[in-house]
Biotite code that builds the C-alpha atoms (Angstrom):
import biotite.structure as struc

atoms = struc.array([
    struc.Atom([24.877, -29.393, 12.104], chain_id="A", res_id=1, res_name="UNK", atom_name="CA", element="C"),
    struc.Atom([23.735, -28.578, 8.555], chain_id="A", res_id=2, res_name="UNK", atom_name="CA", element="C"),
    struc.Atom([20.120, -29.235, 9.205], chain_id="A", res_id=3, res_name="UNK", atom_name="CA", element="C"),
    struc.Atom([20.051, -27.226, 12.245], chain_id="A", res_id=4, res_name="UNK", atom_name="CA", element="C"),
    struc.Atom([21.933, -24.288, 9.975], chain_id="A", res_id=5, res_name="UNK", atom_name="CA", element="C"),
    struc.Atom([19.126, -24.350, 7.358], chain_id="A", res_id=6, res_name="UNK", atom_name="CA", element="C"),
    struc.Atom([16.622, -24.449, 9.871], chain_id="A", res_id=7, res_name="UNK", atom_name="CA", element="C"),
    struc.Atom([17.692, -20.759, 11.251], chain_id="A", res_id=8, res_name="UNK", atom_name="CA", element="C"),
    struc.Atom([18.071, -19.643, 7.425], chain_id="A", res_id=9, res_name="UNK", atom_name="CA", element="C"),
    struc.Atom([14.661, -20.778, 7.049], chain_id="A", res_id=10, res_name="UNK", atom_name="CA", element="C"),
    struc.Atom([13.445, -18.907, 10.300], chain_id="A", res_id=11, res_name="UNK", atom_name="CA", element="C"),
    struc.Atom([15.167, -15.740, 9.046], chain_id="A", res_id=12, res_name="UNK", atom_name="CA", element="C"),
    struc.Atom([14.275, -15.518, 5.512], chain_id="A", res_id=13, res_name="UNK", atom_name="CA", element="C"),
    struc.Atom([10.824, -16.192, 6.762], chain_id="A", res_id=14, res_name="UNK", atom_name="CA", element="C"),
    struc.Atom([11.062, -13.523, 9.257], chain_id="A", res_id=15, res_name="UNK", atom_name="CA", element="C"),
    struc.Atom([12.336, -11.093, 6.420], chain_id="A", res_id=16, res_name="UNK", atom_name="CA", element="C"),
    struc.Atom([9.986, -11.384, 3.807], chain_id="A", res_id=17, res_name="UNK", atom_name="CA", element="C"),
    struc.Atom([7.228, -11.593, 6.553], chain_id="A", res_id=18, res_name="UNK", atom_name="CA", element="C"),
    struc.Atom([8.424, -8.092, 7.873], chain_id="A", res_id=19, res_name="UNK", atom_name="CA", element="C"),
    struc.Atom([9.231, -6.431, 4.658], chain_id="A", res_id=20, res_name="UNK", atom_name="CA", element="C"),
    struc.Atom([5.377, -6.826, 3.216], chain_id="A", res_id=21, res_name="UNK", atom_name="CA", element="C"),
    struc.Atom([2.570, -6.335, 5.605], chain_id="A", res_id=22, res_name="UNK", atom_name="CA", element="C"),
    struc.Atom([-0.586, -4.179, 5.530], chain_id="A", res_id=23, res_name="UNK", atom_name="CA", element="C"),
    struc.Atom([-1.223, -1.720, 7.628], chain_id="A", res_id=24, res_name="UNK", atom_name="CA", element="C"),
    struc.Atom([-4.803, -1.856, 9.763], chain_id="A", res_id=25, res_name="UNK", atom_name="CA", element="C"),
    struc.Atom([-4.634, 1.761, 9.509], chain_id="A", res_id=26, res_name="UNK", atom_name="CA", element="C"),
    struc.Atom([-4.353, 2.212, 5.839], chain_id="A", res_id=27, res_name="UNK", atom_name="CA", element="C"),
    struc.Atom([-7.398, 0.070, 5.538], chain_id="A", res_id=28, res_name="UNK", atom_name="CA", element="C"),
    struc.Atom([-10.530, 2.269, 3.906], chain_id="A", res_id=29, res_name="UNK", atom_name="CA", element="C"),
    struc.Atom([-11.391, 4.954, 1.958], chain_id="A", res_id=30, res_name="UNK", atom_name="CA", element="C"),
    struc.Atom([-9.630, 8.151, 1.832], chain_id="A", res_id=31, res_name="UNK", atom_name="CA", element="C"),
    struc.Atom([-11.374, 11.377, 0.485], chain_id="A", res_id=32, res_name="UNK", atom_name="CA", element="C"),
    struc.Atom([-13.573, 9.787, -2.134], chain_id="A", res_id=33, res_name="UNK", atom_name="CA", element="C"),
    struc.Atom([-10.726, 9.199, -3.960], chain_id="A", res_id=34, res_name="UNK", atom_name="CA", element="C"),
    struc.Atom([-8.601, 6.169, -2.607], chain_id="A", res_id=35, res_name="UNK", atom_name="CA", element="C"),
    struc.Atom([-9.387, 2.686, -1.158], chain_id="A", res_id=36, res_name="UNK", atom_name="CA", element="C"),
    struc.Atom([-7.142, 0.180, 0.091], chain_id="A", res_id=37, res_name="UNK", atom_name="CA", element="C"),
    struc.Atom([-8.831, -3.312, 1.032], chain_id="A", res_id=38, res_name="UNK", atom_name="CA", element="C"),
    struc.Atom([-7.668, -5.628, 3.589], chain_id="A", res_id=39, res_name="UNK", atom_name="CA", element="C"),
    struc.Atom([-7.184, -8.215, 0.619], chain_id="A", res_id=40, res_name="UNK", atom_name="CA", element="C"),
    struc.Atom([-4.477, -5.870, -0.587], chain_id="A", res_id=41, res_name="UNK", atom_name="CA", element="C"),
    struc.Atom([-6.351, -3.736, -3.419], chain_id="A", res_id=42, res_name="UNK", atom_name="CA", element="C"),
    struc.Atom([-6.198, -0.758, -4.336], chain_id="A", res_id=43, res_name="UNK", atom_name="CA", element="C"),
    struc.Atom([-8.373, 1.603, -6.165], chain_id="A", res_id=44, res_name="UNK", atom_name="CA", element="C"),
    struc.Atom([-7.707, 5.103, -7.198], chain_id="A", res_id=45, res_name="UNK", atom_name="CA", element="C"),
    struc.Atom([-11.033, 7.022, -8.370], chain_id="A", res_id=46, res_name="UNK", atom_name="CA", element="C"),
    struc.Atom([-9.906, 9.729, -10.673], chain_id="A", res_id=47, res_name="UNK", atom_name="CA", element="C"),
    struc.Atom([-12.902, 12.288, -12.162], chain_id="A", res_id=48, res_name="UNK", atom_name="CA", element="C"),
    struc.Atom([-16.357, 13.090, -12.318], chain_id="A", res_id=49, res_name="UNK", atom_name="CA", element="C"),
    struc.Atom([-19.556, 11.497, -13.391], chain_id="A", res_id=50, res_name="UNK", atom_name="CA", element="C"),
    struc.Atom([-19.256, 10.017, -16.625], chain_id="A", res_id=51, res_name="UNK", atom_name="CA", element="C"),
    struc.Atom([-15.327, 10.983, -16.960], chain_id="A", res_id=52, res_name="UNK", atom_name="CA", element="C"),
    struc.Atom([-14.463, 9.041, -13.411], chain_id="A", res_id=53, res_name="UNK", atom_name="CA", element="C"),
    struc.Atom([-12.330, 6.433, -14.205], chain_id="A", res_id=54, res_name="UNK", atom_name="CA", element="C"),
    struc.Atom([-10.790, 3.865, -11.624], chain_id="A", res_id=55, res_name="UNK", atom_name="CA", element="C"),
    struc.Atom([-7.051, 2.647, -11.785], chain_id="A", res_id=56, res_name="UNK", atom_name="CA", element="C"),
    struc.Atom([-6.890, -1.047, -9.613], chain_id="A", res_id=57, res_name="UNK", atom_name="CA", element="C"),
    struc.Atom([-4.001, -1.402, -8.659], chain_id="A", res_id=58, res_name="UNK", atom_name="CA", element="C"),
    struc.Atom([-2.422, -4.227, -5.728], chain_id="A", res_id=59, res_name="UNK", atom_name="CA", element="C"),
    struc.Atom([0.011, -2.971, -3.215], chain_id="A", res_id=60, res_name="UNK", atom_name="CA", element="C"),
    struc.Atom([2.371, -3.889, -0.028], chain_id="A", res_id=61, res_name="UNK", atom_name="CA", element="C"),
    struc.Atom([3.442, -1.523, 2.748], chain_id="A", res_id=62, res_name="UNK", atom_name="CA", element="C"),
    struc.Atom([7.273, -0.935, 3.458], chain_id="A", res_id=63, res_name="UNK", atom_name="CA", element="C"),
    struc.Atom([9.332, 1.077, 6.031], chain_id="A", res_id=64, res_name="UNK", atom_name="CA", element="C"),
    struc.Atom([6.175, 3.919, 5.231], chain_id="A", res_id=65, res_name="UNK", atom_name="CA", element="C"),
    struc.Atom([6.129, 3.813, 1.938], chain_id="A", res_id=66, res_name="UNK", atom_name="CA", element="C"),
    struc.Atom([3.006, 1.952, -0.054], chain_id="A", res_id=67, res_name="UNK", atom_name="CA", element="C"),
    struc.Atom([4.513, -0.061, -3.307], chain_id="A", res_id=68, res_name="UNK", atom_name="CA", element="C"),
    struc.Atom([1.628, -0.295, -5.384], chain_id="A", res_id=69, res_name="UNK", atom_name="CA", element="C"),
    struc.Atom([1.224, -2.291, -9.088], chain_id="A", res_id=70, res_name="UNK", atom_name="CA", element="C"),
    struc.Atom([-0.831, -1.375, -12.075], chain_id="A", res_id=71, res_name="UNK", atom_name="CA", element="C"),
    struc.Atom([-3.234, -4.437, -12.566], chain_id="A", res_id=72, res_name="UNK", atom_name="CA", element="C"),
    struc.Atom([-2.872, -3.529, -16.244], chain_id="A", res_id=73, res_name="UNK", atom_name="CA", element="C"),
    struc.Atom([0.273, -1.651, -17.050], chain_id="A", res_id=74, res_name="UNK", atom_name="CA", element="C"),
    struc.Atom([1.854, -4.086, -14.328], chain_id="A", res_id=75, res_name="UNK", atom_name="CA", element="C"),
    struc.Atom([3.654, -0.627, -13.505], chain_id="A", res_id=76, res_name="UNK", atom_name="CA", element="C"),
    struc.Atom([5.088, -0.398, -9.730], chain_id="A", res_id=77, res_name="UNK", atom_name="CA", element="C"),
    struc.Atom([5.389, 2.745, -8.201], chain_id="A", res_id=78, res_name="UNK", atom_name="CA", element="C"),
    struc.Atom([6.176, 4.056, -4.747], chain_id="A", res_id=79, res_name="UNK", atom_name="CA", element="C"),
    struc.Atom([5.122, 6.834, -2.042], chain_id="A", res_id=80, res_name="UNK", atom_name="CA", element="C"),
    struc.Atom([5.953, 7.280, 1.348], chain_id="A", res_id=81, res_name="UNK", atom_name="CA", element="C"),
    struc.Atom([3.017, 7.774, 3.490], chain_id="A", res_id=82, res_name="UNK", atom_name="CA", element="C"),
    struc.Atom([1.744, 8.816, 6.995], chain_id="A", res_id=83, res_name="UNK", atom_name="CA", element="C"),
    struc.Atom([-1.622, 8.927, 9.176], chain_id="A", res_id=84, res_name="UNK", atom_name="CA", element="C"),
    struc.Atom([-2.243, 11.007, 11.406], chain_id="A", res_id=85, res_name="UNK", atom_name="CA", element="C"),
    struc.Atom([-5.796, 10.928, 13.467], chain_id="A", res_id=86, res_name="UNK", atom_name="CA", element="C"),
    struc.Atom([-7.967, 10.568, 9.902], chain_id="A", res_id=87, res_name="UNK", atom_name="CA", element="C"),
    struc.Atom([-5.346, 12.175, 7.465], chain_id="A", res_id=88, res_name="UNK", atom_name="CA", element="C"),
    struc.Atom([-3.186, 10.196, 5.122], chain_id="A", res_id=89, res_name="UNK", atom_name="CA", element="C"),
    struc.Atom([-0.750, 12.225, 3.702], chain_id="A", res_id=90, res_name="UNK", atom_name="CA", element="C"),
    struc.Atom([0.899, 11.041, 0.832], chain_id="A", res_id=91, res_name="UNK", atom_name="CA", element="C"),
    struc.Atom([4.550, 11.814, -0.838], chain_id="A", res_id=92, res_name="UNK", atom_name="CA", element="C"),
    struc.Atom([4.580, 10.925, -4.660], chain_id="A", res_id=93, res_name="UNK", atom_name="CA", element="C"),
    struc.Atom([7.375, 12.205, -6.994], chain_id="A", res_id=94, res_name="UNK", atom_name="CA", element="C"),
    struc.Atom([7.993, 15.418, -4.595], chain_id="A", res_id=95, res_name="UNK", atom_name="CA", element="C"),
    struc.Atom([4.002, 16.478, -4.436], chain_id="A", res_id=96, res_name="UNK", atom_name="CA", element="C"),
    struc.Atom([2.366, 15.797, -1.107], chain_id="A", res_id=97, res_name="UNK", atom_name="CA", element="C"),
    struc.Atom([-1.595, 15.040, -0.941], chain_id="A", res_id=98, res_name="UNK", atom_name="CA", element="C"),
    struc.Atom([-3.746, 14.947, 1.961], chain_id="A", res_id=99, res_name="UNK", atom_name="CA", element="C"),
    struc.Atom([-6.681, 12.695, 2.612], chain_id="A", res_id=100, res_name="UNK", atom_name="CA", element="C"),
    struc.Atom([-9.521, 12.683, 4.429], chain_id="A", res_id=101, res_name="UNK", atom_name="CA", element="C"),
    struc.Atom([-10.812, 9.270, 6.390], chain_id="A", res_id=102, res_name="UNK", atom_name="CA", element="C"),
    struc.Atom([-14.542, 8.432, 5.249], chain_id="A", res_id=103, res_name="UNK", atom_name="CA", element="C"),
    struc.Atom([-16.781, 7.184, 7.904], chain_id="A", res_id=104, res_name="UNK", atom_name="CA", element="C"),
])
């Protein structure tokens, strides 16, 4: 009885955490010249021009629409919700919404 118990905990915590992070295919790219999200879960933000650009990598996960991204340096997390429509990501951070284009 308790094995069988711990096997269906085991099958549902599994289930959970497998749910709860995922990528999504459609995220996958890069937006506008300015983000990239890899399949391998990276992310790169390209901020500036020319000499001044400077690129924040960052890791991130995908959850109920919003993308939880992490600072590789600063090891800071923050979240935005997030949608796609055709080739535009919009994205919701801290009550400003950005649009995106879909490079080819």
């Amino acid at each position: 009885m308790m094995k069988s118990i711990l096997i269906i905990l085991g099958c549902i915590l599994a289930f959970n955490c497998h749910s709860q992070k995922k990528k999504d295919p459609q995220l996958i790219g890069k937006w506008g010249g300015v983000l990239e999200f890899t399949k391998d879960g990276q992310f790169r933000q390209h901020l500036g021009e020319g000499k001044m650009q400077n690129t924040i990598e960052s890791t991130f996960d995908v959850q109920n629409n919003k993308i939880i991204s992490v600072d590789r340096d600063t090891k800071e997390t923050s979240e935005s919700q997030y949608s796609i429509k055709n080739d535009t990501l919009t994205i919701l951070y801290e009550g400003m919404e950005n649009k995106y284009i879909r490079l080819k």
